[in-house]
C-alpha positions as CSV (number, residue, x, y, z in Angstrom):
1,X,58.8,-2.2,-2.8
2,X,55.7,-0.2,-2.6
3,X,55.2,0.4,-6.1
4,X,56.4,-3.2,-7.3
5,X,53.9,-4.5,-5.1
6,X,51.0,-2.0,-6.4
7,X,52.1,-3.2,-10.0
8,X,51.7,-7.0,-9.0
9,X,48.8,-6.3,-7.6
10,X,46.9,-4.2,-10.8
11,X,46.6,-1.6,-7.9
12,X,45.9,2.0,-10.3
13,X,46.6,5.3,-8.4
14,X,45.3,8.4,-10.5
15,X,47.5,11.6,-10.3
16,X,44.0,13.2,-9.9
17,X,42.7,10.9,-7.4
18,X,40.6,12.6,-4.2
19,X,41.1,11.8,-0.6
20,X,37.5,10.0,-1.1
21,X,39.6,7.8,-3.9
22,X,42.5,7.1,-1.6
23,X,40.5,5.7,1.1
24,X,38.5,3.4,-0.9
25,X,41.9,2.1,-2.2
26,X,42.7,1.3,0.9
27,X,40.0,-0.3,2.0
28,X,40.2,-2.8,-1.0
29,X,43.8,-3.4,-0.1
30,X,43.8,-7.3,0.3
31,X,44.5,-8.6,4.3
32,X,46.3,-11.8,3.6
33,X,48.5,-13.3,1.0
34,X,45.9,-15.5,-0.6
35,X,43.6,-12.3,-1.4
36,X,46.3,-10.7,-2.9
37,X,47.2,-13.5,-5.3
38,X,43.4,-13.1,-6.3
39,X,44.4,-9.4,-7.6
40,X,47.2,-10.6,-9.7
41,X,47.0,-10.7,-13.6
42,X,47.6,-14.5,-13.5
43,X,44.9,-15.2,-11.1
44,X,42.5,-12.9,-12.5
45,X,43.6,-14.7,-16.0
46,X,42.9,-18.3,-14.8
47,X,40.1,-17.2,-12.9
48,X,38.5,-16.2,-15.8
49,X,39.4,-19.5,-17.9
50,X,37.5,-21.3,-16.0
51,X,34.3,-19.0,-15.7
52,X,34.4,-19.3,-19.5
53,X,35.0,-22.7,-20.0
54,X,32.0,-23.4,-17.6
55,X,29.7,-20.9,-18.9
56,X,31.2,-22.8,-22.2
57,X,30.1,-26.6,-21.1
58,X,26.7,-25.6,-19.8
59,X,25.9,-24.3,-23.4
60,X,27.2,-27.9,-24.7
61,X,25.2,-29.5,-22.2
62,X,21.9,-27.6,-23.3
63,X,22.7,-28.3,-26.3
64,X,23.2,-32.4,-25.7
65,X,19.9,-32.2,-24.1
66,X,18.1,-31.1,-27.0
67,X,19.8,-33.7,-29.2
68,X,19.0,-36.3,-26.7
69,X,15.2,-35.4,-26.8
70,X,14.9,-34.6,-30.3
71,X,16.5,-38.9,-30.5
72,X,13.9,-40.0,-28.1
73,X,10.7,-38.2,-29.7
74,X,12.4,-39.5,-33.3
75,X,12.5,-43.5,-31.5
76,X,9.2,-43.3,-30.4
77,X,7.7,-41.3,-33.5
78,X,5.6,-43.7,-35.6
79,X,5.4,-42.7,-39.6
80,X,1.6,-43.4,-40.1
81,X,-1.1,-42.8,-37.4
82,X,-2.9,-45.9,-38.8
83,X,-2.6,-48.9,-36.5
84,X,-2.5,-51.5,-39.1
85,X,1.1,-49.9,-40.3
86,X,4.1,-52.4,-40.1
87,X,6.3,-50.5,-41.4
88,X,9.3,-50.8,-39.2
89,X,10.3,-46.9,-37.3
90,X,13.8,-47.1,-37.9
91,X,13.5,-47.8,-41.5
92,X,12.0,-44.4,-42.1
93,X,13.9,-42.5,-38.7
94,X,17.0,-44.2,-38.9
95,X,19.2,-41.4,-40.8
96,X,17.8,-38.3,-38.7
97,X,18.1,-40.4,-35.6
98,X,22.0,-41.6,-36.6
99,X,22.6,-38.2,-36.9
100,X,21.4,-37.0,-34.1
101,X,23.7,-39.7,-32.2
102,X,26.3,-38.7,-33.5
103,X,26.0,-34.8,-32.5
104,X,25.2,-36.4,-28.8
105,X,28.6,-38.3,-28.9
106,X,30.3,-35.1,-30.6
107,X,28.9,-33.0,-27.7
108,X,30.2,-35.4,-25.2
109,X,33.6,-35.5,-26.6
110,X,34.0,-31.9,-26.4
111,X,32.5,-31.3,-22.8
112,X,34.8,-34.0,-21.9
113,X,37.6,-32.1,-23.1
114,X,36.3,-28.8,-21.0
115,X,35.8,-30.7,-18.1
116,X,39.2,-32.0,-18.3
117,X,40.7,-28.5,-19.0
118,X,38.6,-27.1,-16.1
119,X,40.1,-29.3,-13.5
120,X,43.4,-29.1,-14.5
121,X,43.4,-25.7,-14.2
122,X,41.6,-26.2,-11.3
123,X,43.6,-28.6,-9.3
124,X,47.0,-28.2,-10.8
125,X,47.7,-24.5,-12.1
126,X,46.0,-22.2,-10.1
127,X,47.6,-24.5,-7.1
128,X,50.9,-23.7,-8.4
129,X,50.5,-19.7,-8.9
130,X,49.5,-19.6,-5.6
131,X,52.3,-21.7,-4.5
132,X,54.7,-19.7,-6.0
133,X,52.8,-16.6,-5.4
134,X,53.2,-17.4,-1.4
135,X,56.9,-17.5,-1.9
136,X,57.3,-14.3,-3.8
137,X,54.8,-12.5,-1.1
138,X,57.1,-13.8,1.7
139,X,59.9,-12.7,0.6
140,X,59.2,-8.7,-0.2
141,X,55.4,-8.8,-1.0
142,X,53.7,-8.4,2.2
143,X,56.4,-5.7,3.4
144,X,55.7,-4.1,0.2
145,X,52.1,-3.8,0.8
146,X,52.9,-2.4,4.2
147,X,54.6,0.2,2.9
148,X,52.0,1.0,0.2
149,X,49.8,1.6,2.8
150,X,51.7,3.4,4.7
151,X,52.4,6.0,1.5
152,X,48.6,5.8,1.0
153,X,48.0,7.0,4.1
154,X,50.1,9.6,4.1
155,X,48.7,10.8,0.7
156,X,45.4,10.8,2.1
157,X,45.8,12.8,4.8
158,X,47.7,15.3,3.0
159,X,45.1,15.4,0.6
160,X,42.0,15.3,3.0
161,X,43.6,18.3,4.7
162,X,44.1,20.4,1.0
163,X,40.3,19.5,0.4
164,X,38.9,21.0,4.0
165,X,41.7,24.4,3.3
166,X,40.3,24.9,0.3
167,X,36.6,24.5,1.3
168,X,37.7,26.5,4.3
169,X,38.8,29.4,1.7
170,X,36.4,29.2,-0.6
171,X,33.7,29.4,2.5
172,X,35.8,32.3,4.1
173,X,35.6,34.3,0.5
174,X,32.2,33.6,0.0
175,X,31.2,35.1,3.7
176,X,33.7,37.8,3.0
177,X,32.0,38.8,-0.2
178,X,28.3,38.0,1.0
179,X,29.6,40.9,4.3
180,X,30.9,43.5,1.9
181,X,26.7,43.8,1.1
182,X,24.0,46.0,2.9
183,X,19.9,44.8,1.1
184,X,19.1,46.7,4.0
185,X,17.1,48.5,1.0
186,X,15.1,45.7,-0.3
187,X,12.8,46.0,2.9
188,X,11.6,49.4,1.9
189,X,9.7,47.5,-0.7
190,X,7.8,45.3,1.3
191,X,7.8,41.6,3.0
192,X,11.6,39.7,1.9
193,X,10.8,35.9,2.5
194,X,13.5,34.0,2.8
195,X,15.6,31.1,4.3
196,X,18.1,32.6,6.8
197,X,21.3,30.7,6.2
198,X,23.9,32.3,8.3
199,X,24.0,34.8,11.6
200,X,27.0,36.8,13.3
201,X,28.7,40.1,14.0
202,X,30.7,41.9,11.5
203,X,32.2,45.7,11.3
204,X,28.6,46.6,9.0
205,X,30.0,48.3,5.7
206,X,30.0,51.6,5.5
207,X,30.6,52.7,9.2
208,X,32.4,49.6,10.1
209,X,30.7,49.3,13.5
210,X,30.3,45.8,14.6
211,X,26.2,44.9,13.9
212,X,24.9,41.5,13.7
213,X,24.2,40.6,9.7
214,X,21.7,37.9,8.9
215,X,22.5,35.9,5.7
216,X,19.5,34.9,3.8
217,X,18.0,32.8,0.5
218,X,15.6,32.7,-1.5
219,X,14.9,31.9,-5.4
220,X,15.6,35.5,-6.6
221,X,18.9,35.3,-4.7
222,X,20.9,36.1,-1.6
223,X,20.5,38.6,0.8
224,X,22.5,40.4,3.7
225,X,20.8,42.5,6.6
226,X,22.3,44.3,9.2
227,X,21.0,45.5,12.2
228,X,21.6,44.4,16.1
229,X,17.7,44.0,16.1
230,X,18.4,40.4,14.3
231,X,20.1,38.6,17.5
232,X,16.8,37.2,17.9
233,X,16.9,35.0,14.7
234,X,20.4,33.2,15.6
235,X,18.7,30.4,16.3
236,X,16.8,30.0,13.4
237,X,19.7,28.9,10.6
238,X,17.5,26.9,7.5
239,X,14.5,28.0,8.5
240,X,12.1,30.3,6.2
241,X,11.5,33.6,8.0
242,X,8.8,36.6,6.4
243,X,10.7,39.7,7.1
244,X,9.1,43.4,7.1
245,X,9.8,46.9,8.3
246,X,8.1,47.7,11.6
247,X,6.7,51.4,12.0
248,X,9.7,52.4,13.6
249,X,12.2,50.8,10.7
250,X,13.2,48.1,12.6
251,X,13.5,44.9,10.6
252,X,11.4,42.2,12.4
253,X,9.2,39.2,11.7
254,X,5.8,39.9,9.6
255,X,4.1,37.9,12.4
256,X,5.1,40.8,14.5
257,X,3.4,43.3,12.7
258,X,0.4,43.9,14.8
259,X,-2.2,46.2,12.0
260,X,-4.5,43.7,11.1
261,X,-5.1,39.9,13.1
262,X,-3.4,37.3,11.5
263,X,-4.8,35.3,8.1
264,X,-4.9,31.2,9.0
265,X,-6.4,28.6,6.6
266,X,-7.9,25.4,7.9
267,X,-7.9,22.0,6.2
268,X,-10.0,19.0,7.2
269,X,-7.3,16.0,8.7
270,X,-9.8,13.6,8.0
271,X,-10.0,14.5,4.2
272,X,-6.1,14.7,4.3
273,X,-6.3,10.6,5.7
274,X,-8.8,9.8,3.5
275,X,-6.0,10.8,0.6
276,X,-3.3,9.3,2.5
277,X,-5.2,5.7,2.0
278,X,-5.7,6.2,-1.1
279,X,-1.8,6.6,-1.7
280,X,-0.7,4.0,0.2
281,X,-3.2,1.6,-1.3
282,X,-1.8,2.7,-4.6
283,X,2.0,2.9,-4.1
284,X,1.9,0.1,-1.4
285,X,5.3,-0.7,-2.3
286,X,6.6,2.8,-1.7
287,X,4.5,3.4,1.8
288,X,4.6,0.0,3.5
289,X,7.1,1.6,6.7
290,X,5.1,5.0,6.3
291,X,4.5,6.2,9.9
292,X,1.5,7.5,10.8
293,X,0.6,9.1,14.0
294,X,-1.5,6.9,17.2
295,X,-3.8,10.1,17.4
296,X,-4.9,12.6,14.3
297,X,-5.6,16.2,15.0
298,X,-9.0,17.5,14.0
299,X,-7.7,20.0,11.5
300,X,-4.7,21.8,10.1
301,X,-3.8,25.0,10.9
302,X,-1.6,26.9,8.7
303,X,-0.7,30.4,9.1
304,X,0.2,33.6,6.7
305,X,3.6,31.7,5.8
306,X,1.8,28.9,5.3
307,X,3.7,27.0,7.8
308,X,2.0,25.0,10.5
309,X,0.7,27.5,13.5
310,X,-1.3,27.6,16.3
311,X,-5.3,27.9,16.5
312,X,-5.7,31.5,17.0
313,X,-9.4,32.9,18.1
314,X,-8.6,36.1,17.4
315,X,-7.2,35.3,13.8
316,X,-9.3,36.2,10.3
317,X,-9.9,32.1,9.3
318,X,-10.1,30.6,5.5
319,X,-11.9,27.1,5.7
320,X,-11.1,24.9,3.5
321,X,-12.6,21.5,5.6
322,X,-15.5,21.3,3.3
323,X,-13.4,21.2,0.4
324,X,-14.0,17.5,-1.7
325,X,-11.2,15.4,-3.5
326,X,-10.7,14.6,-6.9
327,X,-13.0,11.5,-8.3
328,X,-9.5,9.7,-9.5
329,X,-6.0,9.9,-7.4
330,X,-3.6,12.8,-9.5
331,X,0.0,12.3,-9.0
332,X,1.9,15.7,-9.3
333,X,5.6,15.0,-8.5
334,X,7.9,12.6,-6.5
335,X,12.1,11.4,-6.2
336,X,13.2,8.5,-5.8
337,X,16.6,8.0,-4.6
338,X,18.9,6.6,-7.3
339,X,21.1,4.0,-5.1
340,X,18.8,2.6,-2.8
341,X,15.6,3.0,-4.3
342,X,13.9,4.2,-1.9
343,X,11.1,7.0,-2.1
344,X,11.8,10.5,-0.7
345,X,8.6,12.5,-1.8
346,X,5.4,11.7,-3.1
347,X,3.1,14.1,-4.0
348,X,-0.8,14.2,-5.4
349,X,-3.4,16.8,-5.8
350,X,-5.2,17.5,-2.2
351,X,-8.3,19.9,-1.7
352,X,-8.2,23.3,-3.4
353,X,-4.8,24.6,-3.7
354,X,-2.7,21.8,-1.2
355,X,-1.1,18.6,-2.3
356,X,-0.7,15.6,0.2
357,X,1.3,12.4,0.0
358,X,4.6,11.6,2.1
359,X,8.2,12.8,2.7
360,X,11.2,11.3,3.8
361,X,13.1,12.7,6.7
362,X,15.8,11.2,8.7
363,X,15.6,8.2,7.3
364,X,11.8,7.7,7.7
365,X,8.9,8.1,5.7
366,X,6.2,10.8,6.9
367,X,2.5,11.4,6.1
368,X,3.2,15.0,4.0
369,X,1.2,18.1,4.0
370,X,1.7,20.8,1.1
371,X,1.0,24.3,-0.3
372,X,2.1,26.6,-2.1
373,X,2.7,30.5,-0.6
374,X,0.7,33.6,-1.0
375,X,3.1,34.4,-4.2
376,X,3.6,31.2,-5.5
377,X,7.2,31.4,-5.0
378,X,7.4,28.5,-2.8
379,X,5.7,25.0,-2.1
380,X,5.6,24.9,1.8
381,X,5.9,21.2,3.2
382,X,5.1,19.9,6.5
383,X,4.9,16.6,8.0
384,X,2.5,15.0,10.2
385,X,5.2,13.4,12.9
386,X,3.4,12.1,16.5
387,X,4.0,15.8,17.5
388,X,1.6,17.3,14.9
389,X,2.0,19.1,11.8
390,X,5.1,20.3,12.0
391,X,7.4,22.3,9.4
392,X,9.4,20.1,7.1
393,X,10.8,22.4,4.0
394,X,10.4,24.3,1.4
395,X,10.6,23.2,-2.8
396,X,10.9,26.0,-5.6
397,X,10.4,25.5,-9.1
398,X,13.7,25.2,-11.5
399,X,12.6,28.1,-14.0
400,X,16.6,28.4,-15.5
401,X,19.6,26.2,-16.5
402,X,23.0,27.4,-15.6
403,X,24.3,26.0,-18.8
404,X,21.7,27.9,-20.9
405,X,19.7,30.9,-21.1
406,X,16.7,28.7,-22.7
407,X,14.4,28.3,-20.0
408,X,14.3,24.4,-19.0
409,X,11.2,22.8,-19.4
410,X,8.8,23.5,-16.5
411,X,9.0,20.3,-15.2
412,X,11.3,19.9,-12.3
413,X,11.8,21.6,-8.5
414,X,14.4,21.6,-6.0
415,X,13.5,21.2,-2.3
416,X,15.1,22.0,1.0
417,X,14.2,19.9,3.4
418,X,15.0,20.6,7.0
419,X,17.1,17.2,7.7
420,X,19.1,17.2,4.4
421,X,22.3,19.5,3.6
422,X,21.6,18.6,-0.3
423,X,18.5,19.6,-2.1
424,X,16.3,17.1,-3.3
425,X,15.1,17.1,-7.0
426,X,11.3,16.0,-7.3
427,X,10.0,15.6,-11.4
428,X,6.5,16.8,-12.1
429,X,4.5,13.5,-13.3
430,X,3.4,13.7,-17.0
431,X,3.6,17.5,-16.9
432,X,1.8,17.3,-20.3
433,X,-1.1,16.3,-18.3
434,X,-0.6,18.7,-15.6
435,X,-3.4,21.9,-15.3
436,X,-2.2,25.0,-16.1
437,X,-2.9,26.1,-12.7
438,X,-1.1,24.0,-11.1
439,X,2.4,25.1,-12.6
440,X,1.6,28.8,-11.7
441,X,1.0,27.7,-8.1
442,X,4.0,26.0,-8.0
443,X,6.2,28.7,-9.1
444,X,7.0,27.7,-12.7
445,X,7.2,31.0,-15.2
446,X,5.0,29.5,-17.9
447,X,3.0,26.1,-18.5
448,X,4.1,23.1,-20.0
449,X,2.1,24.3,-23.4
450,X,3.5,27.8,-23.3
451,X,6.7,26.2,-22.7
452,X,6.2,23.6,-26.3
453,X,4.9,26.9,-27.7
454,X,7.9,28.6,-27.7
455,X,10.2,25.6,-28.1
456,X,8.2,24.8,-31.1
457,X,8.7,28.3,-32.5
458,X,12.4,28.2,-31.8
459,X,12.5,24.8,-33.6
460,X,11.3,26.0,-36.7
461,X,13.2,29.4,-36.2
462,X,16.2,27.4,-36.4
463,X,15.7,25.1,-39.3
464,X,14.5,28.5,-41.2
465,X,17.9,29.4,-40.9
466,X,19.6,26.5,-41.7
467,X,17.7,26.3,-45.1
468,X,18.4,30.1,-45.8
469,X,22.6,29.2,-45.6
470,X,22.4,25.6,-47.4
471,X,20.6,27.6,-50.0
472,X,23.3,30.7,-49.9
């Protein structure tokens, strides 16, 4: 019954369908007897008939009204512009206008005919399918869709719990193989800066002496550290950290590190506002539900990581308040979501190296601060909530293509954003337009005309060849 009723029905089940497949199925599965006769070929059939024949009579009746007017303007037309003509109008018009009566009449007739057609299938067949439909379906149809469901269900389930095994494995594998690690090494050379994406205790390869690890991220790859001297960071899952060797060889936070005072930069918040107007005034569309905070700091503190910090008295500053805007507003990247339109990130050029515009998080649209790190290997966004500036995520620049070892246009970066498990994509605006400068700040390995540069050469590389073997 199950499947004779999924067959009246034009219900399809792939053998490859998903658990994500299976419940929209059965969400569409009709509720009463009169939406499932609206599934069935015959319905769908007559349904259709009529959508056609109407779309069908209003192109008649456009096309009546045109004869009609073109009759009028023809009885009314006179054939000389001289009053003292007495030349009667139909002796000249009456042929054209004849003609035109009798395409009226002809148009008539036949939207008489679809008129007719469309309420007899109207009032008298699709009554009668659903007539005889309602027999059928009391008889075995609705305890056939029960039992559909009922296998759909099943099938679900069964497959929902496959798809969270294998995630479960290929999760467990991943850890497993990410544990068998020690980059313990790559501290000797310096600061590691990172997103830590994973914390526990594991027997530490090598010894096999359980040690808390500390799984980390960044755009030159993944990382594992051991040491029990990371229990601090457990805490801190997604978040960027700047990790260094202390004196002793302990790994700990470069923050830590107590041989010089701290570098902080300082931005003007009233410059940043000044550029916030200027965006919303241009993208009004985009930034109408942009929320701003009741009271603005005086200025923007950033620290070493060039995340939001703390005013520091004792720290070595960098002023950039007195730093002026561009004459003309400079877009440099955005995303818009594909489904619902709405903006995520909006980006222009701000005051020396920073960028400013907004960012969507949770849902709502913040005031966003910008800039890149000391190495250019990340774009470090914060948002201006009613707390402050506070940390929002991170973006890095898309430098290869897993399908291709050609180098992708420098054109596009992929963010982490603090509320979002996915990255967000932004595109650079016109990149041909872009200063050179700006792609090296953002992380991109070459500029947009190095990058045409070498596509150019490998154009012409590869039409070289081609005319050396049509020649050969």
């Amino acid at each position: 019954p199950a499947r004779r009723v999924a067959d009246l029905l034009n219900i399809v089940l792939p053998d490859n369908a998903t658990s994500y497949t299976l419940r929209d199925i059965i969400e569409a599965l009709p509720k009463d007897s009169n939406a499932a006769w609206k599934l069935t070929s015959n319905a769908m059939s007559m349904m259709a008939d009529m959508q056609a024949t109407r779309r069908r009579w209003e192109e008649l009746n456009t096309e009546r009204k045109e004869a009609m007017s073109h009759a009028a303007s023809l009885k009314k037309s006179s054939p000389f512009s001289s009053g003292f003509s007495r030349i009667p109008l139909m002796q000249w018009a009456a042929p054209e206008y004849r003609s035109e009566q009798g395409k009226i009449q002809s148009l008539s007739q036949q939207m008489e005919k679809l008129r007719q057609h469309y309420r007899k299938v109207e009032k008298q067949d699709i009554p009668a399918s659903q007539t005889a439909f309602e027999k059928q379906w009391q008889q075995w149809g609705a305890s056939g869709l029960a039992a559909l469901r009922v296998q759909l269900l099943k099938r679900e389930e069964e497959l929902r719990r496959k798809e969270q095994e294998d995630t479960e494995r290929s999760r467990a594998e991943r850890r497993a193989e990410q544990l068998r690690k020690n980059d313990n090494a790559v501290m000797d050379s310096g600061v590691l800066s990172a997103v830590v994406t994973g914390y526990g205790e594991a027997p530490m390869p090598g010894n096999g002496e359980m040690t808390c690890y500390l799984l980390l991220h960044n755009r030159n790859g993944e990382y594992t550290l051991w040491g029990n001297e990371l229990e601090k960071y457990r805490t801190r899952i997604f978040e960027r950290v700047d990790l260094m060797r202390d004196r002793s060889g302990y790994i700990c936070d470069r923050s830590e590190i107590g041989q010089h005072p701290p570098l902080q930069r300082v931005y003007s918040s009233a410059t940043f506002e000044q550029l916030l107007t200027q965006v919303c005034q241009t993208w009004p569309q985009y930034t109408r539900n942009l929320r701003q905070p009741k009271t603005w700091p005086e200025s923007f503190c950033l620290g070493e990581d060039r995340q939001p910090a703390m005013p520091s008295l004792a720290a070595r500053k960098v002023d950039f308040t007195q730093g002026r805007l561009l004459p003309t507003l400079m877009p440099v990247m955005s995303s818009v979501d594909r489904e619902t339109r709405q903006l995520q990130l909006l980006l222009v050029m701000g005051v020396d190296d920073s960028l400013g515009g907004v960012v969507r998080l949770n849902g709502t649209l913040y005031p966003a601060f910008a800039v890149p790190s000391a190495d250019n290997s990340q774009l470090v966004i914060s948002a201006l909530t009613d707390k402050g500036l506070r940390y929002a995520g991170y973006g890095v620049a898309v430098n290869h293509d897993a399908d291709s070892h050609i180098s992708p246009a420098p054109e596009l970066m992929e963010f982490h954003l603090k509320t979002r498990e996915a990255p967000l994509f932004a595109a650079v605006n016109t990149p041909e337009k872009q200063p050179d400068h700006l792609f090296r700040s953002l992380g991109f390995n070459r500029t947009w005309d190095e990058w045409r540069r070498e596509e150019d050469a490998r154009t012409h590389a590869t039409e070289r060849r081609h005319d050396r073997g049509w020649s050969q």
